[in-house]
C-alpha positions as CSV (number, residue, x, y, z in Angstrom):
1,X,10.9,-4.5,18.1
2,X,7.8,-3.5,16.4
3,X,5.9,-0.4,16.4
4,X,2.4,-0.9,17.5
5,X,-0.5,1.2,15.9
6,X,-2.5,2.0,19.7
7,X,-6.3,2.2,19.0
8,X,-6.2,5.8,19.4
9,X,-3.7,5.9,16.6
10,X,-5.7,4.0,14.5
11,X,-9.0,6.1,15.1
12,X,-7.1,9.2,14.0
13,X,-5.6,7.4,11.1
14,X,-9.5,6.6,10.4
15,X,-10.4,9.8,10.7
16,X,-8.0,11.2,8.3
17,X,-8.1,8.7,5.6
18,X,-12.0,8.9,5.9
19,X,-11.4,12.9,5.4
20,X,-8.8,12.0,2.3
21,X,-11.4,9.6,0.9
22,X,-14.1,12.3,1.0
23,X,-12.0,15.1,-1.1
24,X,-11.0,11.9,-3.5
25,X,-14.7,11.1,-3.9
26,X,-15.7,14.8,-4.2
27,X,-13.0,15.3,-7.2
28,X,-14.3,12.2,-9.3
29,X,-18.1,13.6,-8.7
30,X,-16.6,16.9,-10.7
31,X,-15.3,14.7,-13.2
32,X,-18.3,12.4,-13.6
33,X,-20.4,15.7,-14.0
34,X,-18.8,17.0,-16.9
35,X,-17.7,13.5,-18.7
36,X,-20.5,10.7,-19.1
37,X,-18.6,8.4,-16.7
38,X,-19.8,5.2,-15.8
39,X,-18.9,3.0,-12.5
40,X,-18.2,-0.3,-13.2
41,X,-18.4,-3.8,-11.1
42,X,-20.2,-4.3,-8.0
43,X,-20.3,-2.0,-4.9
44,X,-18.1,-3.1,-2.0
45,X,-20.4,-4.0,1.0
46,X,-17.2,-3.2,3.2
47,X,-16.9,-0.3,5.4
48,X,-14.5,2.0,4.7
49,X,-12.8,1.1,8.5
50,X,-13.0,-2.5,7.1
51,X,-11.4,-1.7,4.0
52,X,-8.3,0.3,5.8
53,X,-8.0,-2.8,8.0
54,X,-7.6,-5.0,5.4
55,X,-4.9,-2.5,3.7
56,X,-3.2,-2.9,6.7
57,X,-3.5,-6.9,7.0
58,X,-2.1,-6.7,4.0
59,X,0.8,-4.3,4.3
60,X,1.9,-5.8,7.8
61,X,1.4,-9.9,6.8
62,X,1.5,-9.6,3.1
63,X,-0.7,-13.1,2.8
64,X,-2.5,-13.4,-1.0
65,X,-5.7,-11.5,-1.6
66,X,-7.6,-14.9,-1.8
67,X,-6.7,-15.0,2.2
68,X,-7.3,-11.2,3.0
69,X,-10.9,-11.8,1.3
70,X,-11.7,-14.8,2.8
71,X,-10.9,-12.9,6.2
72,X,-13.1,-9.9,5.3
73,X,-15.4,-11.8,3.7
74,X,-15.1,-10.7,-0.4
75,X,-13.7,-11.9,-3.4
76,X,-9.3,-12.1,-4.4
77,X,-10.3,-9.3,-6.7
78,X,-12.1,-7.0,-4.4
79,X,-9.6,-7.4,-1.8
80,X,-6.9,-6.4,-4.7
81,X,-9.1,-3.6,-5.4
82,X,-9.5,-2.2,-2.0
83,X,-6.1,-2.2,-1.6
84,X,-4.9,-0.7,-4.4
85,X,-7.4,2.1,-3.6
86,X,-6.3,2.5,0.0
87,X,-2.8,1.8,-0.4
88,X,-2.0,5.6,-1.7
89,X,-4.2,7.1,1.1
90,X,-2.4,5.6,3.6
91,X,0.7,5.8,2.2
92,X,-0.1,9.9,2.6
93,X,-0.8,10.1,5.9
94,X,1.5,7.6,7.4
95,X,4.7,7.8,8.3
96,X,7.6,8.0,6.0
97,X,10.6,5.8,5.2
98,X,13.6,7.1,6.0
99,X,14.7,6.7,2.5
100,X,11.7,9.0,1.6
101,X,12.0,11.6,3.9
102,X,15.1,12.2,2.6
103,X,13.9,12.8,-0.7
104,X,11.6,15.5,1.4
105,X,14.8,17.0,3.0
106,X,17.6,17.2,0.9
107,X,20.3,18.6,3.4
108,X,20.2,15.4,5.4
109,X,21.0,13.1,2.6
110,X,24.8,13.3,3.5
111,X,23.9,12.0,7.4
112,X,21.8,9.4,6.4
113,X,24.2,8.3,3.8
114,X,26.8,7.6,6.7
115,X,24.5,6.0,8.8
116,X,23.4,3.4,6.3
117,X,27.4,3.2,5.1
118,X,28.2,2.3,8.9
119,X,25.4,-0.6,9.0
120,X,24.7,-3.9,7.2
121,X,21.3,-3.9,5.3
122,X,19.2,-6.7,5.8
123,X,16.8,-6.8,2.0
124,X,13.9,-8.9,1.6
125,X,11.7,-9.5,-1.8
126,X,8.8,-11.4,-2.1
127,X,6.3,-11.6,-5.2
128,X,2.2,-11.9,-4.1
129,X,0.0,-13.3,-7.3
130,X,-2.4,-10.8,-8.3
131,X,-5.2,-11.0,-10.5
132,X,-4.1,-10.2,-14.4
133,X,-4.9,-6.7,-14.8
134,X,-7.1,-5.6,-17.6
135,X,-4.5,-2.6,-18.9
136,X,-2.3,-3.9,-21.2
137,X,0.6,-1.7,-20.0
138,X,0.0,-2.4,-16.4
139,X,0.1,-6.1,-17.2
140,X,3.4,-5.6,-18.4
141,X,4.6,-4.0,-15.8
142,X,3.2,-6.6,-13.8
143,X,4.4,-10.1,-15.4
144,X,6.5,-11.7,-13.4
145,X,9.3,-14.2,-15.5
146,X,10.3,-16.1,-13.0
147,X,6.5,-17.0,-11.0
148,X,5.3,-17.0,-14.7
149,X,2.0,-15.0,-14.1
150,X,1.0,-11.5,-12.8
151,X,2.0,-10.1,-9.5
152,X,2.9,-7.3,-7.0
153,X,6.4,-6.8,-6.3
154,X,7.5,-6.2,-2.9
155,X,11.1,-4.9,-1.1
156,X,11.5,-4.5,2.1
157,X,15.3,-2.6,3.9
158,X,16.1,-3.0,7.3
159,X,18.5,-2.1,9.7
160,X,20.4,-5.2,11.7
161,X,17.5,-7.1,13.3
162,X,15.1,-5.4,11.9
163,X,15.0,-2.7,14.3
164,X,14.5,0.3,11.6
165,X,13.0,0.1,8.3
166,X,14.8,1.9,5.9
167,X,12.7,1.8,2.8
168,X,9.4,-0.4,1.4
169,X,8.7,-1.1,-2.4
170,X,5.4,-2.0,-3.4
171,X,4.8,-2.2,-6.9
């Protein structure tokens, strides 16, 4: 059973992100006032609702960037870009893993321990090509042996039937 995101849910989680964006934005304005610090590449003609709807294309069908573009009508590398901007936003101000809020609350390591001890977990990887980053060390990072060419890494834990997520890796 999936958990929906209702359309009030999603206006608030615009509403928040929007509000994240904003403090984001104002930070770099500091930082581009006191270095000479120059934007690069085109502007995104995408609205910034558009942009956290195809984060979340993304996150919930994890198709390639070539098809998230093509559905929002930009480029593989745009798309790629607007997620990787988005992506730690969101991952903010949604809801944690249970995994992570462990790491928030220490004390309840020990029950979650025995609850994940008492089930079978269900792990799925997949690897989505990206576009070869320009950063030599993320490229690295990014190289993928086996697909020989750059991609993004992904891990997903489950309960039995997928009823719980336990933890998401993107990276």
């Amino acid at each position: 059973m999936h958990d929906s995101l209702t359309y009030d849910q999603l206006q608030n989680l615009w509403k928040e992100a929007e509000m994240v964006h904003l403090q984001k934005k104002a930070k770099a304005e500091e930082v581009k006032a006191t270095k000479n610090v120059k934007k690069a590449g085109r502007k995104i003609t995408l609205s910034n609702q558009e942009q956290i709807l195809l984060t979340l294309l993304y996150l919930y069908q994890y198709p390639s960037f070539l098809y998230v573009g093509a559905q929002f009508g930009v480029c593989e590398s745009t798309a790629n870009t607007i997620f990787r901007y988005w992506l730690p936003i969101l991952h903010e101000l949604l809801p944690a893993s249970i995994l992570e809020q462990v790491k928030k609350k220490v004390g309840d390591l020990e029950v979650v321990k025995e609850i994940l001890t008492v089930y079978e977990l269900t792990v799925d990887s997949t690897e989505q090509p990206i576009e070869r980053p320009t950063d030599n060390e993320e490229q690295k990072e990014h190289f993928s042996g086996k697909k020989k060419t750059h991609t993004l890494k992904n891990q997903l834990i489950v309960l039995p039937k997928g009823e719980d997520i336990v933890d998401i890796k993107i990276g």
